[in-house]
C-alpha positions as CSV (number, residue, x, y, z in Angstrom):
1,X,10.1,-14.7,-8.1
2,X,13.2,-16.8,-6.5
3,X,13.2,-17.1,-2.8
4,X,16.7,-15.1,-3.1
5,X,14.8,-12.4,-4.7
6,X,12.0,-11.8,-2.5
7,X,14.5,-11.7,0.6
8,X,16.5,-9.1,-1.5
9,X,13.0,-7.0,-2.3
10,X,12.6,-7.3,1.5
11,X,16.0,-6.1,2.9
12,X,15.6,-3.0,0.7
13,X,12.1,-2.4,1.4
14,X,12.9,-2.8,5.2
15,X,15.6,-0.4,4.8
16,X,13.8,2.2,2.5
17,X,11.1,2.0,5.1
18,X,13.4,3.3,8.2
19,X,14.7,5.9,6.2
20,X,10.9,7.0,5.6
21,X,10.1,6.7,9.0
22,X,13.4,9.0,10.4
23,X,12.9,11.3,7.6
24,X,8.8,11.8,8.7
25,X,10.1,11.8,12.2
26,X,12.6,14.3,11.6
27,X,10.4,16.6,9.9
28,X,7.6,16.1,12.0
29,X,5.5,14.5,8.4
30,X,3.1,11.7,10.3
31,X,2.0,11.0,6.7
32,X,5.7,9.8,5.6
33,X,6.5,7.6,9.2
34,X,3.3,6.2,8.3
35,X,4.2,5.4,5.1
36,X,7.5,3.9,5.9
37,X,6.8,2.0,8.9
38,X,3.8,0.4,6.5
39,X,6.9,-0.5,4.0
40,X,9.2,-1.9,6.7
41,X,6.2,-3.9,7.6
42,X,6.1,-5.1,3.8
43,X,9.5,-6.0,3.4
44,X,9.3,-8.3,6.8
45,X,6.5,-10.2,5.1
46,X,8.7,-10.2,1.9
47,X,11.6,-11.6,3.8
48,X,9.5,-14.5,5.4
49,X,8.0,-15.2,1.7
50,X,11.4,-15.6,0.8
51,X,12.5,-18.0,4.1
52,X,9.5,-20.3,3.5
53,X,10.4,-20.7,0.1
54,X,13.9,-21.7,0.5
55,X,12.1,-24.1,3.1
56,X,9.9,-25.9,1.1
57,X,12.5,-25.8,-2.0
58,X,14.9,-28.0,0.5
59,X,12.1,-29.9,1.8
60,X,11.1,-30.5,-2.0
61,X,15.0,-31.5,-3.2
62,X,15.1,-34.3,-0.5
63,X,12.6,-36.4,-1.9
C-alpha cells in the first residue's frame, strides 16, 4: 500500500474512531468508546506509516 493510501486509511479510521467514542459516550456503551478510541489510536499509527513512507520514498529518489 502507497504512502497516500495508508494516510487516507488513517484519516478515516481516526475519524470513524471519534464518532465511536461520542456515540459510546453518548449512550453511556464503555464497550463502544473503547472500541473507538482503540481505532483512533490505529489510524494515528496508519498516518505515521504513511509519513515515514513518503520520507524514505524522497530520501530514496535523491540518490
Amino acid at each position: 500500500m502507497g504512502s497516500t493510501a495508508d494516510k487516507i486509511k488513517g484519516n478515516t479510521n481516526e475519524a470513524v474512531g471519534k464518532i465511536k467514542q461520542g456515540v459510546g459516550e453518548a449512550t453511556d456503551n464503555p464497550r463502544l468508546k473503547g472500541e473507538g478510541q482503540g481505532q483512533e489510536i490505529k489510524g494515528k499509527g496508519q498516518q505515521v506509516k504513511g509519513e515515514v513512507k513518503n520520507t524514505v520514498k524522497k530520501g530514496v529518489d535523491k540518490l
